[in-house]
VEXDREN-2710 file (C-alpha; in Angstrom, 1 decimal):
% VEXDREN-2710
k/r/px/py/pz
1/UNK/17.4/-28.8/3.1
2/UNK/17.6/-30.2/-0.6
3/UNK/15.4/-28.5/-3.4
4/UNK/13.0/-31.6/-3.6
5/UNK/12.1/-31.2/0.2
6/UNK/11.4/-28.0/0.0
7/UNK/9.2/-28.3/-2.7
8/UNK/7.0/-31.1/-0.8
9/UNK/6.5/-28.3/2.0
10/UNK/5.5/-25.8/-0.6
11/UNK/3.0/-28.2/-1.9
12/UNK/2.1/-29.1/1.7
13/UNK/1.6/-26.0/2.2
14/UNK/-0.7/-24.7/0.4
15/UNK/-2.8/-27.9/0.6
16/UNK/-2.9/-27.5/4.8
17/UNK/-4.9/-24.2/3.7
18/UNK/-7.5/-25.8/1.7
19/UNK/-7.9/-28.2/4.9
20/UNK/-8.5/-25.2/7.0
21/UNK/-10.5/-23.6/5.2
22/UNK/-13.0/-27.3/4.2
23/UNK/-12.6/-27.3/8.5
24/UNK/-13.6/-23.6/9.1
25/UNK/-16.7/-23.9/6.6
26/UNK/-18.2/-26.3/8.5
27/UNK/-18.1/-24.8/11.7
28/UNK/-21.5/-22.9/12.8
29/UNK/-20.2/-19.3/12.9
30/UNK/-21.3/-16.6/11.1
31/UNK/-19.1/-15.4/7.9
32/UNK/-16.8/-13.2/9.7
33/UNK/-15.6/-15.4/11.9
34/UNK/-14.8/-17.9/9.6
35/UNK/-13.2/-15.6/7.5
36/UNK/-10.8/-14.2/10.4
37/UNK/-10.1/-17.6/11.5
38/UNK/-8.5/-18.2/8.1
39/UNK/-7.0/-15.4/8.3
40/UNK/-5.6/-16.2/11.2
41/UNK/-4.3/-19.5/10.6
42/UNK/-2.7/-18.4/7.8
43/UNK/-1.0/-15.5/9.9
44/UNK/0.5/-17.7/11.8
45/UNK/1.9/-20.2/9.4
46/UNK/3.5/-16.7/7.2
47/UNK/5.2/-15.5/10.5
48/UNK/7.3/-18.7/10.1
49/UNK/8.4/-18.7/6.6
50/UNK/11.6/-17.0/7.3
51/UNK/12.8/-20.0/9.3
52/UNK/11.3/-22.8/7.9
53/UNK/13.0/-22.3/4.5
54/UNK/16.7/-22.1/4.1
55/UNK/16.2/-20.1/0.3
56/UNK/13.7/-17.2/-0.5
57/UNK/12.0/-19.1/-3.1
58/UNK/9.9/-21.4/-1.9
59/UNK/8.0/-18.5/0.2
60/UNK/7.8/-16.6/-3.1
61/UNK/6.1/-20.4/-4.8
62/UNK/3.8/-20.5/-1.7
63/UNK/2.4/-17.1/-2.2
64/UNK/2.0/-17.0/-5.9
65/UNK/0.2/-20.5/-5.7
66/UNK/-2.1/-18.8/-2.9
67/UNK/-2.9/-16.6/-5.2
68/UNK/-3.8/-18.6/-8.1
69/UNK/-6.1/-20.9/-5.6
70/UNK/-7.5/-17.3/-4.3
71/UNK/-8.7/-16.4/-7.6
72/UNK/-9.9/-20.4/-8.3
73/UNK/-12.1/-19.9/-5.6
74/UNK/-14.1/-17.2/-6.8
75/UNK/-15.0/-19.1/-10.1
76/UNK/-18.5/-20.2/-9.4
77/UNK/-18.2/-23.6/-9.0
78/UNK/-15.8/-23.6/-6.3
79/UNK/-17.1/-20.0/-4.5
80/UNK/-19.9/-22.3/-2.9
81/UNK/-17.8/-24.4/-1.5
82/UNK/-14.6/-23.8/-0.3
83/UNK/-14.4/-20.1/-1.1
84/UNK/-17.6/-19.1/0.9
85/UNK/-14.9/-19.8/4.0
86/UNK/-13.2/-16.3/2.9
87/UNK/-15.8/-14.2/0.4
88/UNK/-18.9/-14.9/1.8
89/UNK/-18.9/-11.8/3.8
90/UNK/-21.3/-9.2/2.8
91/UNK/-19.3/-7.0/1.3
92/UNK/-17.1/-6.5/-1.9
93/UNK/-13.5/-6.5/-0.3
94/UNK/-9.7/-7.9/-2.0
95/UNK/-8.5/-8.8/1.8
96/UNK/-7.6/-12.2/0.5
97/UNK/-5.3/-11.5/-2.5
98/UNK/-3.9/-8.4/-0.4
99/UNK/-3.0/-10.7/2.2
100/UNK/-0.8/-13.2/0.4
101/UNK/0.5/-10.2/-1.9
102/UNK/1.4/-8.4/1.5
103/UNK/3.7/-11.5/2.6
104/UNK/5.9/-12.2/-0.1
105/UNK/5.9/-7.8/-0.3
106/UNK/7.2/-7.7/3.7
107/UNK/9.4/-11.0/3.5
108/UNK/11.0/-9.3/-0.1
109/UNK/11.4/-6.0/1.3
110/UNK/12.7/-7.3/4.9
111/UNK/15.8/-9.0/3.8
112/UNK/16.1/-11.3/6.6
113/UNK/15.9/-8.7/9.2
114/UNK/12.9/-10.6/11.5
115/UNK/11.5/-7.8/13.3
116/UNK/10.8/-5.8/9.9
117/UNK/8.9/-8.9/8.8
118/UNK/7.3/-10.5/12.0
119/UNK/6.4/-7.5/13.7
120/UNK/3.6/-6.1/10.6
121/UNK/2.3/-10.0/9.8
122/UNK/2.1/-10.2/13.5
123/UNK/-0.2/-7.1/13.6
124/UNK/-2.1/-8.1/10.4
125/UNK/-2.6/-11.4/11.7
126/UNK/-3.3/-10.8/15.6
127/UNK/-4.9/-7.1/16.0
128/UNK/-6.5/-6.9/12.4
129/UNK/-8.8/-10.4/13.3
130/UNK/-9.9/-9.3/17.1
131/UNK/-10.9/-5.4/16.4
132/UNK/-12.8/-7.4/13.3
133/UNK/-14.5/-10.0/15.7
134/UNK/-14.9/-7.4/19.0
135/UNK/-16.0/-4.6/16.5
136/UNK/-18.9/-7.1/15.1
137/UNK/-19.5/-8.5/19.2
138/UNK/-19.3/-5.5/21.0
139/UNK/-19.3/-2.7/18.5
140/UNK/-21.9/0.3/19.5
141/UNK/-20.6/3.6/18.3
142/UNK/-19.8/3.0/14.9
143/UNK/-18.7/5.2/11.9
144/UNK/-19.1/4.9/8.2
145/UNK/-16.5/4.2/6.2
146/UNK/-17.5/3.3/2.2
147/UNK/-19.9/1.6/2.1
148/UNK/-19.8/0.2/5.6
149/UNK/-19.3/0.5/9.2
150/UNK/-16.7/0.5/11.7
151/UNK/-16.7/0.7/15.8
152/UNK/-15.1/2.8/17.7
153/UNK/-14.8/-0.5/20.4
154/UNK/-12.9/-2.3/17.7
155/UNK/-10.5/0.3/16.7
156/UNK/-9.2/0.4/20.9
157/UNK/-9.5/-3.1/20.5
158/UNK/-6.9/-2.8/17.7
159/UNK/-4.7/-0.3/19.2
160/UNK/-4.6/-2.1/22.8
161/UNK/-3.1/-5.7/20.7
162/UNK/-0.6/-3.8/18.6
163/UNK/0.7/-1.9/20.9
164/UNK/1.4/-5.4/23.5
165/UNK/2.0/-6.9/19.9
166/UNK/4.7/-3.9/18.5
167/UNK/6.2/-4.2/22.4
168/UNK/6.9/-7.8/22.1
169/UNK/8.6/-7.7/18.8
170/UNK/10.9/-4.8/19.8
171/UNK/11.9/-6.2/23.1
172/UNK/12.8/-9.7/22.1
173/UNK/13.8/-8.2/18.3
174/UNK/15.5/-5.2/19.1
175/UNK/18.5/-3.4/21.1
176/UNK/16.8/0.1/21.7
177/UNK/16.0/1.5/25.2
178/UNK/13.3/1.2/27.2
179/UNK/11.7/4.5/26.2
180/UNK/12.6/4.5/22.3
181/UNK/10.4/0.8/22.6
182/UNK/7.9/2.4/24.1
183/UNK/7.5/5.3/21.7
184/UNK/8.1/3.1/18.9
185/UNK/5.5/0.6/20.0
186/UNK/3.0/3.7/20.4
187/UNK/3.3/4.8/17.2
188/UNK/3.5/1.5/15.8
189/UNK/0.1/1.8/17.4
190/UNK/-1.2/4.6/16.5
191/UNK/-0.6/4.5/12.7
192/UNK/-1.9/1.2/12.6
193/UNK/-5.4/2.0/14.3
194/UNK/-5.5/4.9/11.6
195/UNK/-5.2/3.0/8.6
196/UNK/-7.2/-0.2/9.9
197/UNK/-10.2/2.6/10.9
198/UNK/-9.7/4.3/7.1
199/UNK/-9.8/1.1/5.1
200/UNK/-12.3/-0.2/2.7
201/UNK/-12.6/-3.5/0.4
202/UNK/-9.6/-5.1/2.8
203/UNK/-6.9/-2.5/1.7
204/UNK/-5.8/-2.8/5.3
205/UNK/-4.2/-6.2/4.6
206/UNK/-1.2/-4.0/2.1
207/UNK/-1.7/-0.7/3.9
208/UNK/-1.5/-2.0/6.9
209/UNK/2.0/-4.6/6.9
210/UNK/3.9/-2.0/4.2
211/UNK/3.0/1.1/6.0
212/UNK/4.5/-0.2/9.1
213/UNK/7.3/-2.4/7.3
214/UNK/8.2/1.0/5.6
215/UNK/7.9/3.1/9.3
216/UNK/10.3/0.8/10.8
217/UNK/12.9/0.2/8.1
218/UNK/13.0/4.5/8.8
219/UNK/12.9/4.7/12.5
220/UNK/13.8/1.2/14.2
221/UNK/17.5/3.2/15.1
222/UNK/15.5/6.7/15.5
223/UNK/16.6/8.5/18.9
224/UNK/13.7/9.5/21.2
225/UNK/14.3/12.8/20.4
226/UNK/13.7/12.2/16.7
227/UNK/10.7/10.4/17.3
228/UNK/8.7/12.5/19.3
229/UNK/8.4/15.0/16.6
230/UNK/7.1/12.3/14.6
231/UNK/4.5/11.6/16.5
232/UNK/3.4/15.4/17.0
233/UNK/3.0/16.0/13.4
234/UNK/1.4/12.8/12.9
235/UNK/-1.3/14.0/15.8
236/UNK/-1.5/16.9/13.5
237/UNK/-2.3/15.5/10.5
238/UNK/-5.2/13.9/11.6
239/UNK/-6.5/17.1/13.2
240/UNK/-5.5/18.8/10.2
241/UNK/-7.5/16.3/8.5
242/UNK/-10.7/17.5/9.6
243/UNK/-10.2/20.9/9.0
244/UNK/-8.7/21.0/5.6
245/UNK/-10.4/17.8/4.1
246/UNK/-13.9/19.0/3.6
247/UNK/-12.9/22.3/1.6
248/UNK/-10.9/20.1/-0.9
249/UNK/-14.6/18.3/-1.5
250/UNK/-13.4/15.1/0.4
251/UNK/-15.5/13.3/3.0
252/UNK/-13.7/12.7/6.6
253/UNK/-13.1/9.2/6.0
254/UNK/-11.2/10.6/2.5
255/UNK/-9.2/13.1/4.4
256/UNK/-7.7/10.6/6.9
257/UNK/-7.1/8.2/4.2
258/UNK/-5.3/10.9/2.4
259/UNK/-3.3/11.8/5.7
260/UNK/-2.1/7.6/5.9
261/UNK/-1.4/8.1/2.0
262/UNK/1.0/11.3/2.9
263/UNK/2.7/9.5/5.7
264/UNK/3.4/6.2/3.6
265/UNK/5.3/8.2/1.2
266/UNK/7.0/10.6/3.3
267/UNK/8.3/7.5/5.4
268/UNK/9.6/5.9/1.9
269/UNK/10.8/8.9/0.1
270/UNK/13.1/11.8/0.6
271/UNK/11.0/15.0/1.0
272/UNK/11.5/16.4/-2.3
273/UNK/10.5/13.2/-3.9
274/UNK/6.9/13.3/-2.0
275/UNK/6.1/16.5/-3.9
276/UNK/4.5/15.5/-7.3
277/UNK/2.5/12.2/-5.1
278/UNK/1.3/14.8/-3.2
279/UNK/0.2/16.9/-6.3
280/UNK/-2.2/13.8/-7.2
281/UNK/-4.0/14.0/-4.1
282/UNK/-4.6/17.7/-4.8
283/UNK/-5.4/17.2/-8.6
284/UNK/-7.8/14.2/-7.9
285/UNK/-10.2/16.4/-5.6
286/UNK/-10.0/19.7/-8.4
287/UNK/-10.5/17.2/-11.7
288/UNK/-13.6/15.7/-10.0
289/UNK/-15.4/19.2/-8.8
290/UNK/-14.0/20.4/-12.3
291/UNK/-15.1/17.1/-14.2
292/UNK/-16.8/14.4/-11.9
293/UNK/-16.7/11.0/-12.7
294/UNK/-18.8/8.0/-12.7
295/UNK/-17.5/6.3/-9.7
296/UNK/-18.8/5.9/-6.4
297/UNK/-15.3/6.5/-4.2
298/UNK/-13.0/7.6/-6.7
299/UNK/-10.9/9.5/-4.3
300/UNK/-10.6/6.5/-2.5
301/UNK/-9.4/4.4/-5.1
302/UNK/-7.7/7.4/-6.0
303/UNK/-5.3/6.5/-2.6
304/UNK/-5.2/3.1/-3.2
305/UNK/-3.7/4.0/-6.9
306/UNK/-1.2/6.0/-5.6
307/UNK/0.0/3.7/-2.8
308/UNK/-0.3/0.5/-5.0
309/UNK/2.1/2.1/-8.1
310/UNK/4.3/3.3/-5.1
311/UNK/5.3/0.4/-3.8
312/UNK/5.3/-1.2/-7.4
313/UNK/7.7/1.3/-8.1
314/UNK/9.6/0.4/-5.0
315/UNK/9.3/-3.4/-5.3
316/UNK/10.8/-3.1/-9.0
317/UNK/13.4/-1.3/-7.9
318/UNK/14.7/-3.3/-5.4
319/UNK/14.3/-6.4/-7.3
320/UNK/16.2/-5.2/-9.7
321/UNK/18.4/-3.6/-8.2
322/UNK/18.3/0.2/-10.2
323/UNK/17.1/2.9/-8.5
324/UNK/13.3/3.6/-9.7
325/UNK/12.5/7.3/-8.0
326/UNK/13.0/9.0/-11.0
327/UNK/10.5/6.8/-13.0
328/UNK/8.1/7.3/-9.9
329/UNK/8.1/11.2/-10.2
330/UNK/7.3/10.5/-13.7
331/UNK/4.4/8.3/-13.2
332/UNK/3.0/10.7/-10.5
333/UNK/3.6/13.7/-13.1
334/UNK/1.8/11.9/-15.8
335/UNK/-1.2/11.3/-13.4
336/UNK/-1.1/14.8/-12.3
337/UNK/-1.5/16.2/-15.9
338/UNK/-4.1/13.9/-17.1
339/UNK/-6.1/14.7/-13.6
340/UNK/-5.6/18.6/-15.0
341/UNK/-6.6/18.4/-18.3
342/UNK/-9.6/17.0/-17.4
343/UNK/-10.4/19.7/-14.7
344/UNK/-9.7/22.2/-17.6
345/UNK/-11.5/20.3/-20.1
346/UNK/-13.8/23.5/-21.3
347/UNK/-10.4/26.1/-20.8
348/UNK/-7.5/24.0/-22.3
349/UNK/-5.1/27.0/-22.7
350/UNK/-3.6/26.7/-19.4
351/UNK/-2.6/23.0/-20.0
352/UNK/0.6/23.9/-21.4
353/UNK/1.0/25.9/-18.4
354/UNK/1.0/23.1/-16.1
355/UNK/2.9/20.7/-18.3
356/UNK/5.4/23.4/-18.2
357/UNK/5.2/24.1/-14.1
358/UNK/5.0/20.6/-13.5
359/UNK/8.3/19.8/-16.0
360/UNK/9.9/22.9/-13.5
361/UNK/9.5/21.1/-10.6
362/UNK/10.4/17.8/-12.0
363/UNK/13.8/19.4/-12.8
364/UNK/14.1/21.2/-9.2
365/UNK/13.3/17.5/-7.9
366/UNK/16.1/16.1/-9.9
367/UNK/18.8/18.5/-9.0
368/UNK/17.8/17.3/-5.3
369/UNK/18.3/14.1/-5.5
370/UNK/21.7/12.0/-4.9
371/UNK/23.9/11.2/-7.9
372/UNK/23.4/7.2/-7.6
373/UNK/19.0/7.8/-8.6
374/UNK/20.1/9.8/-11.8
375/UNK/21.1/6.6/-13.5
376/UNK/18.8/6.9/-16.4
377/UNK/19.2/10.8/-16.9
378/UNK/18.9/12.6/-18.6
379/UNK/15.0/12.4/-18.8
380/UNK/13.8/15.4/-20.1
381/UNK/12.3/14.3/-23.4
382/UNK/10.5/11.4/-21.8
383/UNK/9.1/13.4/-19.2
384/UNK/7.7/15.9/-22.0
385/UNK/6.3/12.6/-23.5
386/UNK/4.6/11.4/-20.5
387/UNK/3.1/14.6/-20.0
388/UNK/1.8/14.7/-23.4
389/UNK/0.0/11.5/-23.6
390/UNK/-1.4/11.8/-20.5
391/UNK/-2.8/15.6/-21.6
392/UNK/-4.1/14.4/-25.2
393/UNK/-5.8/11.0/-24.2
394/UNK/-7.5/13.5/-21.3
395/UNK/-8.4/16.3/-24.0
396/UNK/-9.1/14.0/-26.6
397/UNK/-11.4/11.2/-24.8
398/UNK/-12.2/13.0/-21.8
399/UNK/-15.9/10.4/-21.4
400/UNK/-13.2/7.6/-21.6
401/UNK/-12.4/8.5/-18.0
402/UNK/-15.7/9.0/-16.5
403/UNK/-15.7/5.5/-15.5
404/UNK/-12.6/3.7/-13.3
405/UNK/-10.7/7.2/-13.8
406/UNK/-7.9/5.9/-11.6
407/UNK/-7.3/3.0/-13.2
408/UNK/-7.2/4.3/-16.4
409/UNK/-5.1/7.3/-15.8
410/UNK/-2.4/5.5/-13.5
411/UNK/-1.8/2.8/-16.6
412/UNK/-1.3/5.7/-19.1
413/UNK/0.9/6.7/-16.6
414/UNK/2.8/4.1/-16.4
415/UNK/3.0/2.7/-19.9
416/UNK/6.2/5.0/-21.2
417/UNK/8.1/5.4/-17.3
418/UNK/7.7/1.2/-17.3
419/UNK/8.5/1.0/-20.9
420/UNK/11.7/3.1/-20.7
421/UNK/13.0/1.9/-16.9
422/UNK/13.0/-1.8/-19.0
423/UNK/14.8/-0.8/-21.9
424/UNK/17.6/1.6/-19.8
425/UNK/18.2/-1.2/-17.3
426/UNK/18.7/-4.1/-20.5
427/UNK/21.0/-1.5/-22.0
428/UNK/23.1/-0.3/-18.4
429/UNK/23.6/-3.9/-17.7
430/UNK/26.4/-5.1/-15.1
431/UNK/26.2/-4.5/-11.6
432/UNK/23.8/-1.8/-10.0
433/UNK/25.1/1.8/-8.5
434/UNK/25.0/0.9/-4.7
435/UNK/21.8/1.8/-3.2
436/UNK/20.5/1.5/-6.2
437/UNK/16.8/-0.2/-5.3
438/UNK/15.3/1.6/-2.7
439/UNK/13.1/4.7/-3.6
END
């Protein structure tokens, strides 16, 4: 297919979604439904991107032009009119940039391999709309999540259609046995019922497609007898959840997030490379009983931060093609420490004395990991850098971070780790150190 043909798709494209969405706003349904039927057509049309396009590229054009026409329609003048088909819903939510980000993330980080790629749009598209529309129908017992509601109804509802959908996709996409599908499938299930029940402002629509993109990169060609002790510790968590959650300060709907958090990273790290992500979800809880903030679900965002610089982190790497974990750790120190000076804002002695445990553990985390992700090393001075500006700008201007203390923090963060991973990769030039991208 030549260039200019391609293009004319592209083009058609995105224009066939501005038809469907002029149709859907003039049906008489309430703004759910509309919104889910959008989301549904457009679903549909991103589960066959990967054969209707001979290059990457045009898929890569479709979604950033989605995106531009996503944030079009919320300009007032247009929000009225076509953009009331997707954000007239009563609530504040990103579903709709999510979405398109989420497929040109799954279709990047699948690399051709289909059931990597259809299998989490499939679940986004199919079992994210009907526990939506039979939650809203049907829904009775409900629990709060944010600053709205959920049903128990559409959560079954969710896990009963990915479960046929995850079965499907493994039969016809797959060569395991009968019994690695089916646990597969269930925890396929499982994990995604979890983190569509947890999310808030349409974080389900990354979570969601990643999370399970990530799972099955890790365990498509798991044996059974690997699997199974995934899924007991994963039962665990979420009992563990409940128990351990409140006495960190979090609410239950925080603690679960915090377990789908854990098992994102855990299924796209090694072990020792979880440690200091995992130390921000401790720090967050201490620096806000230590030094609350001004925002209303900070330790939710607080999640959403973490994940979102993660699988930055991970697409950069990839794209690029040199590893990135070592500038992750350091982004996830620097968030740590600027989360601990603000807890000891009235007793800064001891910050030295995390700067210093946290450069220790750094160093035990380097000597763990394989030669090929030590590209960049050695890192020592930019580490003590990191931690430094993330301790002084949370000493110095502590009210700074009252307000949006996520944000703020996980930019400082990242400004040197970002800065640096630019300037070494310019300066390394050539070709990459094999398995050089992934985290």
């Amino acid at each position: 297919m030549s260039m200019a043909a391609q293009l004319v798709i592209v083009f058609g494209s995105v224009a066939a979604l501005l038809v469907l969405m002029a149709l859907v706003r003039r049906l008489p349904f309430s703004a759910e439904v509309k919104r889910k039927l959008v989301h549904v057509g457009t679903g549909i049309y991103a589960m066959g991107l990967p054969w209707l396009f001979p290059d990457r590229w045009p898929v890569y054009m479709i979604v950033a032009l989605t995106l531009v026409m996503m944030v079009a329609l919320r300009l007032p003048r247009l929000s009225g009119r076509l953009g009331d088909a997707v954000h007239s819903v009563d609530r504040r939510s990103y579903g709709d940039f999510l979405l398109a980000i989420s497929v040109g993330l799954c279709f990047f980080f699948s690399d051709g391999v289909a059931l990597f790629y259809v299998l989490p749009i499939a679940v986004l598209t199919l079992a994210d709309a009907a526990a939506a529309l039979a939650g809203t129908a049907y829904g009775t017992r409900r629990f709060k999540v944010e600053q709205g509601v959920k049903s128990v109804e559409g959560t079954v509802v969710f896990f009963v259609i990915t479960l046929l959908v995850a079965l499907i996709c493994l039969m016809c996409l797959s060569d395991q046995p009968p019994l690695n599908i089916l646990t597969l499938a269930l925890l396929v299930a499982g994990f995604g019922a979890l983190v569509e029940a947890q999310s808030w402002r349409g974080f389900d629509n990354l979570f969601l497609p990643l999370g399970l993109l990530v799972f099955l990169e890790v365990h498509s060609n798991s044996t059974l007898f690997e699997l199974l002790p995934i899924a007991v510790l994963f039962v665990m968590a979420i009992i563990a959840s409940r128990i351990i959650g409140p006495r960190f300060g979090l609410s239950t709907h925080a603690a679960r997030v915090y377990v789908v958090a854990m098992f994102l990273i855990l299924a796209s790290v090694e072990l020792q490379n979880a440690i200091l992500p995992a130390l921000v979800l401790v720090a967050y809880p201490w620096a806000s009983a230590r030094s609350p903030g001004g925002d209303d679900f900070g330790d939710l965002d607080m999640v959403a931060g973490l994940a979102l610089f993660s699988f930055g982190w991970l697409a950069l790497g990839n794209a690029i093609g040199w590893n990135a974990v070592q500038f992750y750790g350091l982004t996830a120190m620097g968030l740590v420490m600027g989360l601990a000076t603000l807890a000891l804002r009235r007793n800064l002695v001891w910050v030295p004395v995390i700067a210093a445990a946290l450069l220790a553990l750094r160093q035990i985390v380097t000597w763990l990991n394989p030669p090929h992700s030590l590209w960049a090393d050695p890192l020592l001075v930019l580490a003590c850098l990191c931690l430094a500006l993330s301790a002084a700008a949370s000493a110095a201007l502590p009210d700074m971070f009252f307000r949006h203390r996520v944000l703020k923090l996980t930019v400082l963060s990242m400004i040197l780790p970002l800065a640096y991973y630019t300037l070494a990769v310019i300066d390394q030039g050539g070709t990459p150190p094999p398995a050089g991208g992934s985290l």
